[in-house]
mmCIF file of the N, C-alpha and C atoms, coordinates in Angstrom:
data_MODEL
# 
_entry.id   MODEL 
# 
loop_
_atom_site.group_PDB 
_atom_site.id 
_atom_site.type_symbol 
_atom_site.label_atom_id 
_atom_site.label_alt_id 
_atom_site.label_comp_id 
_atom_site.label_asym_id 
_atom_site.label_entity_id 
_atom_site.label_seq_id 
_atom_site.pdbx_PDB_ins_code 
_atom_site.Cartn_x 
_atom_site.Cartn_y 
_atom_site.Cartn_z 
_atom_site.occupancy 
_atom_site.B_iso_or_equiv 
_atom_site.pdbx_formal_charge 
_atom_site.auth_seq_id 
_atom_site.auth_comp_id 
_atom_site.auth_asym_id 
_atom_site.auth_atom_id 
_atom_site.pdbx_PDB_model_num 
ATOM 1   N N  . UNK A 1 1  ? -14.581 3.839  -2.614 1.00 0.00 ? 1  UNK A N  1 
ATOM 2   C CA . UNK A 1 1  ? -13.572 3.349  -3.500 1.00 0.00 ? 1  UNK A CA 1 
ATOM 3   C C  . UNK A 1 1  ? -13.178 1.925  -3.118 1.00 0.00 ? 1  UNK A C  1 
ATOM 4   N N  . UNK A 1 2  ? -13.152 1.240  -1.650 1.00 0.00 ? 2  UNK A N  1 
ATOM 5   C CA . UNK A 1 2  ? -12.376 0.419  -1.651 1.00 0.00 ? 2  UNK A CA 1 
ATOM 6   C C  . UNK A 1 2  ? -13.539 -0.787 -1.380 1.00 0.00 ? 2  UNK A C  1 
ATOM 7   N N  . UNK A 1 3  ? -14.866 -0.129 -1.678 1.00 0.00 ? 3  UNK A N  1 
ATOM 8   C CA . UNK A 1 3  ? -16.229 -1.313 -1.910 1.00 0.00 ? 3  UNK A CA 1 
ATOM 9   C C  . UNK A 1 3  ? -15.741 -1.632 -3.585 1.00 0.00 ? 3  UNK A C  1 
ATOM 10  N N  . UNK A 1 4  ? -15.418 -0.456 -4.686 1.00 0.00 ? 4  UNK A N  1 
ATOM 11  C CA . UNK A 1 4  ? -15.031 -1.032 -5.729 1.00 0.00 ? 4  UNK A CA 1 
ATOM 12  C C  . UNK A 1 4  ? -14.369 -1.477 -6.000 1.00 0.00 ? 4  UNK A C  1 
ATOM 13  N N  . UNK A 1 5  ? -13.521 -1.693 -5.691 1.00 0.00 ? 5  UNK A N  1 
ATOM 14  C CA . UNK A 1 5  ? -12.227 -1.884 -5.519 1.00 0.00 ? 5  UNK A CA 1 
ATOM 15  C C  . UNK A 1 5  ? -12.283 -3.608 -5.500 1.00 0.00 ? 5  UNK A C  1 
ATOM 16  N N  . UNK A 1 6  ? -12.978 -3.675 -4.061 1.00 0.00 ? 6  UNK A N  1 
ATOM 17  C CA . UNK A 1 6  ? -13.515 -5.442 -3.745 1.00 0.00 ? 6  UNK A CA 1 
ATOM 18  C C  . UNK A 1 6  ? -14.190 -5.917 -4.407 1.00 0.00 ? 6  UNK A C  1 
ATOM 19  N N  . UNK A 1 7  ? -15.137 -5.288 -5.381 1.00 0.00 ? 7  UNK A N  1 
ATOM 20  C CA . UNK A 1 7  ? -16.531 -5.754 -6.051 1.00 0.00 ? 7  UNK A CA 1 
ATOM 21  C C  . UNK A 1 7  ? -15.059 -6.680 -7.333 1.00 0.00 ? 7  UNK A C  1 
ATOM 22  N N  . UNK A 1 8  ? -14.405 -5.263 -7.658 1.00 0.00 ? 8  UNK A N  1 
ATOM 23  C CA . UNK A 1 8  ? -13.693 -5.882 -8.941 1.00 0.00 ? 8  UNK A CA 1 
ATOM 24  C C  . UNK A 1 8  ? -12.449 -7.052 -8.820 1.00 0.00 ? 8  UNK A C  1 
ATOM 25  N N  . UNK A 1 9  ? -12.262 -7.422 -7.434 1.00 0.00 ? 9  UNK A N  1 
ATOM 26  C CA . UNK A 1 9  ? -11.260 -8.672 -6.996 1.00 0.00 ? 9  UNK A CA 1 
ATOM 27  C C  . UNK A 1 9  ? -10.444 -7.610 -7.037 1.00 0.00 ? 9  UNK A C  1 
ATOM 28  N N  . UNK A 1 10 ? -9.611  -6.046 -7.451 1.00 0.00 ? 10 UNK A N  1 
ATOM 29  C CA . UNK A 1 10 ? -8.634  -6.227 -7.139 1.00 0.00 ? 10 UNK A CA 1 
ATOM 30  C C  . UNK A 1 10 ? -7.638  -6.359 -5.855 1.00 0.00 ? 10 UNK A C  1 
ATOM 31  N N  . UNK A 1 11 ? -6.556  -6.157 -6.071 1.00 0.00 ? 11 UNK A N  1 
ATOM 32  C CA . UNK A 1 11 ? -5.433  -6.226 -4.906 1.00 0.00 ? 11 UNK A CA 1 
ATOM 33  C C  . UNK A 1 11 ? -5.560  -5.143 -4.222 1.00 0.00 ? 11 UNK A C  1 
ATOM 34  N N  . UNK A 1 12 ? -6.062  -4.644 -3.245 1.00 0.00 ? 12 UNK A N  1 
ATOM 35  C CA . UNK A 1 12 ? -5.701  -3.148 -2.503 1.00 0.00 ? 12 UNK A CA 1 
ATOM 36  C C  . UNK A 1 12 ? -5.905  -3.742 -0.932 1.00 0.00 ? 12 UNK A C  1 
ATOM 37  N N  . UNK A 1 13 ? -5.158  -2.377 -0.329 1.00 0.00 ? 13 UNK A N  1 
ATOM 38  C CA . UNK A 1 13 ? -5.065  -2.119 0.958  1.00 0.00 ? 13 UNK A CA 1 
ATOM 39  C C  . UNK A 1 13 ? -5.688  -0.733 1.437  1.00 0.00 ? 13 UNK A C  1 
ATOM 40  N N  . UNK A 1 14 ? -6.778  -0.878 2.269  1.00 0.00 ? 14 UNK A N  1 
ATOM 41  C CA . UNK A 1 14 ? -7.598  0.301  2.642  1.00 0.00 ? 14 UNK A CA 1 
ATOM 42  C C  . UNK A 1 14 ? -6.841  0.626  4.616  1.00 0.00 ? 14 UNK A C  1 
ATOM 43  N N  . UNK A 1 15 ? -6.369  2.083  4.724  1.00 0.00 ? 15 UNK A N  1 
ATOM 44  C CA . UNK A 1 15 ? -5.968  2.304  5.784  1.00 0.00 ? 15 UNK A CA 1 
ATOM 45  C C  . UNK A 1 15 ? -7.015  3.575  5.942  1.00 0.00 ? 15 UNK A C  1 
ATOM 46  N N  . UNK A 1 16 ? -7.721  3.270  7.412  1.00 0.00 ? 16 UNK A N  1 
ATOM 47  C CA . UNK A 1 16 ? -8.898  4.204  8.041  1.00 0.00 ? 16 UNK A CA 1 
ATOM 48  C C  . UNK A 1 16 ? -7.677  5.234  9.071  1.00 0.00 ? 16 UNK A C  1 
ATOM 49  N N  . UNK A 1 17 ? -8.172  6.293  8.953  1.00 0.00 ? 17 UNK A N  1 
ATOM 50  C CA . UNK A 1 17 ? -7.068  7.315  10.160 1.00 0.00 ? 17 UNK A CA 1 
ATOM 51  C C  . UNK A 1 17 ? -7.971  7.987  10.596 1.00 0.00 ? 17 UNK A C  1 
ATOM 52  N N  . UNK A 1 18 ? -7.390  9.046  11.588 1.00 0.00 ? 18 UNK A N  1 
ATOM 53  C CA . UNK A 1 18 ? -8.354  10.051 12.288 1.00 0.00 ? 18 UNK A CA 1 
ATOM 54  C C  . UNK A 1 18 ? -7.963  11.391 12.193 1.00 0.00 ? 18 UNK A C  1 
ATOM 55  N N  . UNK A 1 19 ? -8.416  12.229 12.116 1.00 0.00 ? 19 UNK A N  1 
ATOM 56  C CA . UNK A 1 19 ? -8.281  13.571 11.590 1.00 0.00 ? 19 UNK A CA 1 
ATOM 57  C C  . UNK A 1 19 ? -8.776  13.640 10.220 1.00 0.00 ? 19 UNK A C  1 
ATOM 58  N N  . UNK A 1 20 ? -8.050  15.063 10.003 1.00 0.00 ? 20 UNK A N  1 
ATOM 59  C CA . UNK A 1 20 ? -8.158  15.921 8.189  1.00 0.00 ? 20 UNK A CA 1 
ATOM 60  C C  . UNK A 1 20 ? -7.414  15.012 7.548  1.00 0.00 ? 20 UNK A C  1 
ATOM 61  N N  . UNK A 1 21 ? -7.335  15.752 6.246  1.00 0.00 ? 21 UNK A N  1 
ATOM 62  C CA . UNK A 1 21 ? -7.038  15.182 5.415  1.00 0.00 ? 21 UNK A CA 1 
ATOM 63  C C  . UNK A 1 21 ? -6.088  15.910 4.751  1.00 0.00 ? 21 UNK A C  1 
ATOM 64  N N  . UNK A 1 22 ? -4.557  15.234 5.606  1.00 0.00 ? 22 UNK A N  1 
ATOM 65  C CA . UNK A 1 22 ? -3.802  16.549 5.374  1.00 0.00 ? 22 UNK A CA 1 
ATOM 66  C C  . UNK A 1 22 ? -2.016  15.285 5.438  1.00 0.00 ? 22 UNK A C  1 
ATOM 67  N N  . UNK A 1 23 ? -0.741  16.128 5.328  1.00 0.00 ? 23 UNK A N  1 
ATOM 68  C CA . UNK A 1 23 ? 0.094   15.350 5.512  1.00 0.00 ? 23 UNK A CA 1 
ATOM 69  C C  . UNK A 1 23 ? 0.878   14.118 6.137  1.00 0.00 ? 23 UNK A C  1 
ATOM 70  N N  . UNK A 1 24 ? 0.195   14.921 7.307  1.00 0.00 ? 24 UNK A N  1 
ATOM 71  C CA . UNK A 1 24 ? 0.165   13.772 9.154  1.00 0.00 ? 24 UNK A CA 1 
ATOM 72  C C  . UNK A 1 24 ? 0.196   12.388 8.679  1.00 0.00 ? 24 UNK A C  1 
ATOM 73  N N  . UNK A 1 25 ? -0.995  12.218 8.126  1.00 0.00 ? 25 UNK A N  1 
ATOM 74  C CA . UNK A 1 25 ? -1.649  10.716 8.431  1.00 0.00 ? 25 UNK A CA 1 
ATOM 75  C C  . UNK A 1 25 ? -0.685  9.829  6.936  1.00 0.00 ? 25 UNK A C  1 
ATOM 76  N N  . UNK A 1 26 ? -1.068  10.692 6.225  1.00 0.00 ? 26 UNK A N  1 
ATOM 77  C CA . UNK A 1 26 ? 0.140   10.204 4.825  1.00 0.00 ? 26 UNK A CA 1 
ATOM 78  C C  . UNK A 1 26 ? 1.374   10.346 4.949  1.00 0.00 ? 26 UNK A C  1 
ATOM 79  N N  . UNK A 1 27 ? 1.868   10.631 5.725  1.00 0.00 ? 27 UNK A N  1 
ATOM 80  C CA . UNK A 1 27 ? 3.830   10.845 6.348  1.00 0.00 ? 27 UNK A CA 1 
ATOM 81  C C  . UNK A 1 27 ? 3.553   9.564  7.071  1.00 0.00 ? 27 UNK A C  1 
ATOM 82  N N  . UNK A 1 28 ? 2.882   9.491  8.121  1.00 0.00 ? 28 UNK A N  1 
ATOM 83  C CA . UNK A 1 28 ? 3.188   8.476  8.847  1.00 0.00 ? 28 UNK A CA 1 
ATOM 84  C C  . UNK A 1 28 ? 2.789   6.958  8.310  1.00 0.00 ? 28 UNK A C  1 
ATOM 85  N N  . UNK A 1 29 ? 1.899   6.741  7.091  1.00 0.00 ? 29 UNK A N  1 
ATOM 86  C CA . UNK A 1 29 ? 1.807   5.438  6.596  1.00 0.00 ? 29 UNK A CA 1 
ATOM 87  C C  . UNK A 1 29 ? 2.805   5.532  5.643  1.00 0.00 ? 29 UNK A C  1 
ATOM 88  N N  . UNK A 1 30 ? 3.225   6.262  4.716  1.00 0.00 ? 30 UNK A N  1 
ATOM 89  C CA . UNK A 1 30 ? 4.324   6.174  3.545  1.00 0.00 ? 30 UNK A CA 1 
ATOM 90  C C  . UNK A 1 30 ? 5.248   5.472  3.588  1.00 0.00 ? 30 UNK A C  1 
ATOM 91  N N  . UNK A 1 31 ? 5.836   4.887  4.825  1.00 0.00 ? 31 UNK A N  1 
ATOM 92  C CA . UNK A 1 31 ? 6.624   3.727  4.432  1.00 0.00 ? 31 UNK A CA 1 
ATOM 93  C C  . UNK A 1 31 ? 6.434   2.807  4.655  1.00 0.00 ? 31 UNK A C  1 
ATOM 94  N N  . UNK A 1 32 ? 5.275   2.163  4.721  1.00 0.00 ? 32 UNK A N  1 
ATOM 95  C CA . UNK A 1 32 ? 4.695   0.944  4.964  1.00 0.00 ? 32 UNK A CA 1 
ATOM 96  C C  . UNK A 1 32 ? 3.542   0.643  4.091  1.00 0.00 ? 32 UNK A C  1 
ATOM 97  N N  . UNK A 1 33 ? 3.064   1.685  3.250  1.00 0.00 ? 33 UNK A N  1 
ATOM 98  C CA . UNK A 1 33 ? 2.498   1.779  1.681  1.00 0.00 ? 33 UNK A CA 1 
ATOM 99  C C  . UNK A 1 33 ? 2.926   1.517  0.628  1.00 0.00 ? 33 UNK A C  1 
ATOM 100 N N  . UNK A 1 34 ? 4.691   1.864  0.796  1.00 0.00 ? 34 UNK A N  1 
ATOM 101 C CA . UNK A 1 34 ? 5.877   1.632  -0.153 1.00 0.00 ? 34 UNK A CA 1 
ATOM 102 C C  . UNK A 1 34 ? 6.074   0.117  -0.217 1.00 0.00 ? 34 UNK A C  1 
ATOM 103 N N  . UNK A 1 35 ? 6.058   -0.606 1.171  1.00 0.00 ? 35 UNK A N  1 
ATOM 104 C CA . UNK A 1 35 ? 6.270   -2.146 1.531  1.00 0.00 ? 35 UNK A CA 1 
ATOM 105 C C  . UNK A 1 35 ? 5.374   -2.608 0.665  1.00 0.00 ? 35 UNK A C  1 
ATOM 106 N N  . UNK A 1 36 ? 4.665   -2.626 1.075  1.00 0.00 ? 36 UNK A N  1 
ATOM 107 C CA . UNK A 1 36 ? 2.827   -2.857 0.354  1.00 0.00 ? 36 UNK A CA 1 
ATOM 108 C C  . UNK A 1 36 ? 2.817   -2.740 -0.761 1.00 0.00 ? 36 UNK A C  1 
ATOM 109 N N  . UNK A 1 37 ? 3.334   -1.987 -1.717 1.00 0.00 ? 37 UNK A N  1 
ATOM 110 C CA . UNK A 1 37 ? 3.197   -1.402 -3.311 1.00 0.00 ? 37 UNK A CA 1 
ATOM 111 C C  . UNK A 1 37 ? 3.989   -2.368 -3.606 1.00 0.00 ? 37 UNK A C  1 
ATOM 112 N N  . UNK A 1 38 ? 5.494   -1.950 -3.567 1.00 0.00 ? 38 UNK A N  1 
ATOM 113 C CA . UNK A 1 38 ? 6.728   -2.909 -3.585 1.00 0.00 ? 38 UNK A CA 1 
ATOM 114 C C  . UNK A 1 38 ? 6.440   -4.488 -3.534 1.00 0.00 ? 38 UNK A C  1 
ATOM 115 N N  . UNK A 1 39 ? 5.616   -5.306 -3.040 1.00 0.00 ? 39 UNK A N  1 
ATOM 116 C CA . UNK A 1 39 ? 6.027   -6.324 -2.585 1.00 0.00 ? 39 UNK A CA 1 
ATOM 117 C C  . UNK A 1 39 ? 6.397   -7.440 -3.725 1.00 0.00 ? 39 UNK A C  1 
ATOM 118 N N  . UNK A 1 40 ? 6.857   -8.619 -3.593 1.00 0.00 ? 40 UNK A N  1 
ATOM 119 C CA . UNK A 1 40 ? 7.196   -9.551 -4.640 1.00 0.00 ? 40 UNK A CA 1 
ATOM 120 C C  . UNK A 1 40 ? 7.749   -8.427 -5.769 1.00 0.00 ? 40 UNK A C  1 
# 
């Protein structure tokens, strides 16, 4: 997704974690995704 993502210029932010794919890793970026979304 975030090779297409680049191919098409847009704006994104790709965050790599370790483990499943489960709440953990999305609790602990969610407020700094919000910054990121939010900005300007």
């Amino acid at each position: 997704m975030a090779k297409a993502l680049a191919y098409q210029n847009y704006d994104y932010t790709f965050t790599f974690g370790d483990g499943s794919h489960n709440s953990k890793h999305g609790g602990s970026i969610f407020p700094e995704a919000m910054k990121w979304l939010w900005r300007k």
